[in-house]
N, C-alpha and C positions, 0 to 999 in steps of 0.2 A: 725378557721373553717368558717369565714365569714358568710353569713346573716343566713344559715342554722342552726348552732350551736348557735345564739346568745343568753346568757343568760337571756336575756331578754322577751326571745320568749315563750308563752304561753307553759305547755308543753304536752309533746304526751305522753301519760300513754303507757308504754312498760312494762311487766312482765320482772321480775328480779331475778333470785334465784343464791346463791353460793355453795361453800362447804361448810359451818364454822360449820353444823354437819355432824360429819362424822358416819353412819352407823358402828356398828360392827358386820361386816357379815363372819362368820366362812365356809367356803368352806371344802367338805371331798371327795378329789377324791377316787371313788370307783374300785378296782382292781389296775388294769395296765392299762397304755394306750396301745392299740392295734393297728395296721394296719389292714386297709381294704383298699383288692385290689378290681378290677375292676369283678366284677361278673362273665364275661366270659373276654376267651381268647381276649385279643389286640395285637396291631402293636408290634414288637418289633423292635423301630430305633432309630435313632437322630433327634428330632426333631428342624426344624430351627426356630429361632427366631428373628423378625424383629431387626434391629437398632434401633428403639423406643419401645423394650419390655426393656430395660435399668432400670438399679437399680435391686438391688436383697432383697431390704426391706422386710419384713413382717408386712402386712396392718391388724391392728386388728380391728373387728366391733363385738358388739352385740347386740342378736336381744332377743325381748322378748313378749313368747306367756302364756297366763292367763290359758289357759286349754287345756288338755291332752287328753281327752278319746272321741273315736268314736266308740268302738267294738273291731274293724278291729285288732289294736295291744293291748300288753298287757303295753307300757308305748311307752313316745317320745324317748329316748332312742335306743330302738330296732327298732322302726321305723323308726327314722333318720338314724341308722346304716345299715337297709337293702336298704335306698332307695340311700342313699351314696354306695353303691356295685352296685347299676344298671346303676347309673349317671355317673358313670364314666369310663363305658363301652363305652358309646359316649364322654365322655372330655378325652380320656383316659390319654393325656398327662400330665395332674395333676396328675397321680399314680406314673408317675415318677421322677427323680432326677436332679437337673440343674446342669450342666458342661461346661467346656471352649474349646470349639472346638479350629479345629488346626489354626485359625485367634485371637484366644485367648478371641473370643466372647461367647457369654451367649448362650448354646444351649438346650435341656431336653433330655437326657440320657429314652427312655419309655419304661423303663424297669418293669413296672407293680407294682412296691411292695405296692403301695397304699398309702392314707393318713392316716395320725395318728387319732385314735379317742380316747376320755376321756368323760367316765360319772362321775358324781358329783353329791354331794346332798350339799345343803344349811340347815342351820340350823334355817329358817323362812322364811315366804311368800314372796314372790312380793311386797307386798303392806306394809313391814314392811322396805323394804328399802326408801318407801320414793316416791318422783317426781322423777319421773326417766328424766324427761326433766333436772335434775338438773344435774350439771357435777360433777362428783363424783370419782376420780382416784383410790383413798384408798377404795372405795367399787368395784366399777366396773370391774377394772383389773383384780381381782379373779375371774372371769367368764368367762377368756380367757386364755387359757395354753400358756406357752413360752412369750418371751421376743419382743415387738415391735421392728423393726429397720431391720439392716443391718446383715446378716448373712454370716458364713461361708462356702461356699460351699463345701469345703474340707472337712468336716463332714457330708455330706451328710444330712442333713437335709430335710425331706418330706417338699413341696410343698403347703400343705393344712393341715393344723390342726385343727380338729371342737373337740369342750368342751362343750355335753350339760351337763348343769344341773337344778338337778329337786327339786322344792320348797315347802314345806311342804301344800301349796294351793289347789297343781296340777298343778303350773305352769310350765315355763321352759325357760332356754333361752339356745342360740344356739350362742355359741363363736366361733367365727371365725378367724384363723391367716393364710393369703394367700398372697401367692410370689407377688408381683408387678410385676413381668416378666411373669406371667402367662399369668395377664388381668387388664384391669384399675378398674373402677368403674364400668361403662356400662356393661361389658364385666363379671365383677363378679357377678351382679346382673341376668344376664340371667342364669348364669352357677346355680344360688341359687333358681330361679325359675324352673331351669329344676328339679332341685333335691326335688321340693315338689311335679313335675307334676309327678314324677318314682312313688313317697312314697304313691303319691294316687294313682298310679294302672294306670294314665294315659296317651297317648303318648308327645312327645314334639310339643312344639306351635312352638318352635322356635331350629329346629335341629342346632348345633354350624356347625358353615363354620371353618374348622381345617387351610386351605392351608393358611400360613404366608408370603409363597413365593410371594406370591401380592404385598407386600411390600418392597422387595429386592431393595438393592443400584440397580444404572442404573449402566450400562454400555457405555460410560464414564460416569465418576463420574458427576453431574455440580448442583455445589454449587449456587444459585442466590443471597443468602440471607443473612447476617449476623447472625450467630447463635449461636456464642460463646458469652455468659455471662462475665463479667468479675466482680471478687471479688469489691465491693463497701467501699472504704476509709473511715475507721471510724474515724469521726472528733471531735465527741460528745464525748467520754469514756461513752459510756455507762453500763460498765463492772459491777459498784456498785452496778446502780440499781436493777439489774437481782439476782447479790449473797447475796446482804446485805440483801433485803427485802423480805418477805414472797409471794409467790407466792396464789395468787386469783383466783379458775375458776368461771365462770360465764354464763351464762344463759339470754339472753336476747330475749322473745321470740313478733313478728309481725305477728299479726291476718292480715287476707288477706284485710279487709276495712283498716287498716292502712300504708299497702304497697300501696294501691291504693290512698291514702290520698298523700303520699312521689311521690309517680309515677306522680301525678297531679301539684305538688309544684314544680318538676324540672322543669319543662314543663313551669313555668307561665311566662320566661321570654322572650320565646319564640325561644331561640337559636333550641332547638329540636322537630322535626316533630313528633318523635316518642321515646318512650324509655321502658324498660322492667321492671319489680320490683326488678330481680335479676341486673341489671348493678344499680340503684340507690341506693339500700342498701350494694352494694360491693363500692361504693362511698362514701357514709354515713360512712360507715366501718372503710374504710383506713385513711379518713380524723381523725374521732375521735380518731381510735389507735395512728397512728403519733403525732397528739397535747397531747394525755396523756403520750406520750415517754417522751415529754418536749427536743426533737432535738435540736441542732445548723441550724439557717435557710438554714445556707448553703448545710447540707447535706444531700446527694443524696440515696434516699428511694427506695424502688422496691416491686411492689405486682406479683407474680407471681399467675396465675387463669388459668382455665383449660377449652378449647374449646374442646368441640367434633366434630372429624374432619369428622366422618364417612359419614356422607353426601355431602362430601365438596371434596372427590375425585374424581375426574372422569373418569371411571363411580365410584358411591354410590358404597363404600365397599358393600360384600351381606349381606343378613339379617343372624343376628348371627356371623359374624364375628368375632371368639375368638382370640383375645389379644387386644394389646393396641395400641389405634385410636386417641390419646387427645395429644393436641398441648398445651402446657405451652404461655402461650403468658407473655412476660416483660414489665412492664409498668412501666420504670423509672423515677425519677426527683428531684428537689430539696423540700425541706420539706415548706418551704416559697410557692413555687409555686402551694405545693399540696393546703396547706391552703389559700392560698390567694386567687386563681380561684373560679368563680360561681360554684356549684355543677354541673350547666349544662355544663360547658368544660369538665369538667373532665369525665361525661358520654359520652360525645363526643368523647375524646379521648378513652374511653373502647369501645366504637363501631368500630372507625376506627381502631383497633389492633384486634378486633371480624371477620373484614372483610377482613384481611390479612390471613385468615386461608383458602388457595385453596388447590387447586391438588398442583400446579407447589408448595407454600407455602411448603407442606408439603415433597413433592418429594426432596426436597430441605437439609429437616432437616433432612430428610433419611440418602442423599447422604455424607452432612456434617458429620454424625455420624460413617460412614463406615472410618475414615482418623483422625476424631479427638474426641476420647473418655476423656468429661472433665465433672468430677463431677459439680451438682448444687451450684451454690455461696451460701455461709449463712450468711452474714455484711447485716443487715438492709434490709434484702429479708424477703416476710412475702410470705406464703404460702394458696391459698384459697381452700379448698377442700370444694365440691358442690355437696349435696345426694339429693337435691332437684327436680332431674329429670330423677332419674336411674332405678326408677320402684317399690320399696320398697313394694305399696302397689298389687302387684301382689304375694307374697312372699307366699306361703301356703302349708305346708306341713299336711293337713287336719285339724286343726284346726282354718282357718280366717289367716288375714294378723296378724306380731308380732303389739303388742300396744305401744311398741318405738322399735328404730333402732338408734344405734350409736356406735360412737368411744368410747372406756374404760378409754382413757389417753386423756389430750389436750398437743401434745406441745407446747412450748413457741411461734414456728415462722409458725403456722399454727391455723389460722380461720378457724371454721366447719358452713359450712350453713348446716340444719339439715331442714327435712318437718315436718310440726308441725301441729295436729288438727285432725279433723275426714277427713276428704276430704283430710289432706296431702296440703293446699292449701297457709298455712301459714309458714313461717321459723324461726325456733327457730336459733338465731346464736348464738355460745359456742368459750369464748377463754380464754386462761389465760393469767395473766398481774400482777405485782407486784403490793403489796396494793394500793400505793399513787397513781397509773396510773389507777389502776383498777376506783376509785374513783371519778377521772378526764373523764374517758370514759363512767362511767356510767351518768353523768352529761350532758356531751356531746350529746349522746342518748336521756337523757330523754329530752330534750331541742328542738329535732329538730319539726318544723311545721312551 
């Protein structure tokens, strides 16, 4: 990890928590799960969906609020349920059903019938599970219906799945399973603040811009750019490690003086003019993960990270622009090269792949997508998903912003930067890693200054 990681180097106190107690938390969903359509009449059409609204995953997140009562409803429940019937009067196309039009692309069938809803009750507080900064799978999961991942469209499967449930406190949290084709991140987090602005009585800050056709292949097609990934040659067998040993999640959480501390320290040697907390701890990151893989030098490693392009077309998509705006950028190399380089190249290199995200950039990936539909590589590809700048703390369905927001599960080949603190100013980073690695990464970590 060169001079950054040196075990020698004084070290930086970073909070640290795992799984290794696990919560027995008993979930009892109450009734049937139900459908709620859209409160009034909507479009009835086929709605198109960009070449980059791609993937039909289901993104789980949940959120969690301490208390319930304002007058206004008689729990969060009924009030999430009626303000999901007004919100989706204006998203309407989340009521309806994803299908393969006749290019055999991903389109939404809006046909109204609405998203699934499920209430639940827990059998003890908020506060009896624990840190919730801590990653928890075997607790957490239960507070999101349905299964993360890839789904069948042929089963028709709703769009939006919300699970609140309610905590013997008064608390609540508010599960979420939503299409990747829908909206990215950005794009979800507006859609979840419009839905507190309905629940309080109040109009939209930010009405959703529907028209996807913005995004439409060109006519002629014109590809400028490289954009097929290609599967990465495992040279290491890394196969043992993954099945034989216990899998660790983790918790490692940077007060914002300490990202500012890291931000300073790239900086000293004077390669960069400028640099961000978010490009040096996705730095800090990859480096420490890759040296606790314990790699072959030779082999060829990939971080996949997520730029938001919306500004970056021109003209600026418009405000509220619903679907997906986020460019993947590939950042590959050999494992030797990632470790060996100053911490300052390797920021350098995330900025100049930061600045390849334009119009023509993206017009580009479009066009590509229209002629060559090829799943994401997974050989030694790490994934960075980034809630650090989506809005979280706007989120209010009357009672204050939730007091955490996250993922339920960590996969193996995906890093979460999470906002961590009162201000949100800080990033708790969450990933899982087999014991001996996990061990090796936290050493790593705590070592950097």
């Amino acid at each position: 990890m060169g001079e950054y990681l040196d075990s020698n180097c004084p070290k930086l106190q970073v909070e640290t928590f795992d799984d290794e107690h696990i919560v027995n938390l008993n979930v009892k969903i109450i009734g049937e799960p139900t459908l709620v359509p859209p409160d009034e009449e909507t479009p009835k059409c086929i709605y198109f969906l960009a070449n980059i609204d791609r993937g039909a995953d289901m993104i789980q997140t949940f959120n969690c609020f301490s208390k319930t009562f304002d007058g206004q409803y008689l729990d969060a429940a009924q009030a999430l349920k009626l303000g999901l019937a007004k919100v989706l009067v204006h998203y309407y196309p989340i009521a309806g059903r994803l299908i393969l039009n006749e290019k055999n692309k991903f389109a939404i069938n809006c046909t109204g019938e609405g998203a699934l809803f499920i209430e639940a009750e827990a059998d003890c507080t908020l506060e009896e599970i624990g840190d919730l900064t801590q990653p928890n799978p075997t607790t957490f999961k239960k507070l999101v219906y349905g299964n993360p991942g890839p789904v069948n469209i042929h089963e028709d499967p709703p769009l939006l799945v919300a699970q609140v449930t309610k905590f013997k406190c008064g608390g609540f949290t508010l599960g979420l399973s939503q299409n990747h084709t829908v909206f990215d991140g950005v794009g979800a987090m507006e859609f979840v603040i419009s839905w507190g602005e309905v629940t309080r009585g109040l109009p939209l800050t930010k009405p959703p811009f529907l028209d996807r056709t913005i995004l439409k292949a060109r006519t002629p097609l014109k590809t400028q750019f490289t954009h097929i990934l290609e599967e990465i040659i495992d040279i290491t067998n890394t196969h043992a490690l993954w099945e034989e040993e216990k899998l660790l999640n983790k918790s490692f959480i940077f007060h914002p003086h300490k990202l500012e501390r890291l931000r300073e320290k790239a900086m000293e040697d004077g390669v960069l003019k400028k640099c961000t907390t978010f490009e040096v701890l996705t730095s800090i990151m990859w480096k420490a993960r890759t040296k606790s893989l314990r790699l072959h030098p030779n082999q060829q490693v990939r971080l996949l990270f997520p730029v938001n392009a919306r500004s970056r077309f021109h003209p600026p998509l418009p405000k509220g622009y619903f679907g997906n705006a986020i460019a993947l950028k590939n950042f590959q190399c050999s494992v030797s090269e990632l470790l060996e380089c100053p911490l300052s190249s390797i920021i350098e290199r995330f900025q100049q792949l930061i600045s390849l995200v334009t119009d023509e950039c993206m017009r580009s990936i479009i066009d590509s997508l229209e002629e060559h539909e090829q799943p994401l590589p997974n050989a030694h590809t790490l994934f960075l998903s980034v809630w650090t700048r989506i809005g979280l703390r706007d989120m209010d369905f009357g009672w204050g912003e939730p007091i955490f927001a996250g993922p339920p599960t960590l996969p193996t080949n995906v890093v979460f930067f999470l906002p961590h603190g009162e201000e949100r100013k800080g990033i708790n980073l969450c990933l899982s890693l087999p014991v001996s690695s996990m061990k090796i990464f936290e050493e790593a970590i705590n070592t950097i200054d």
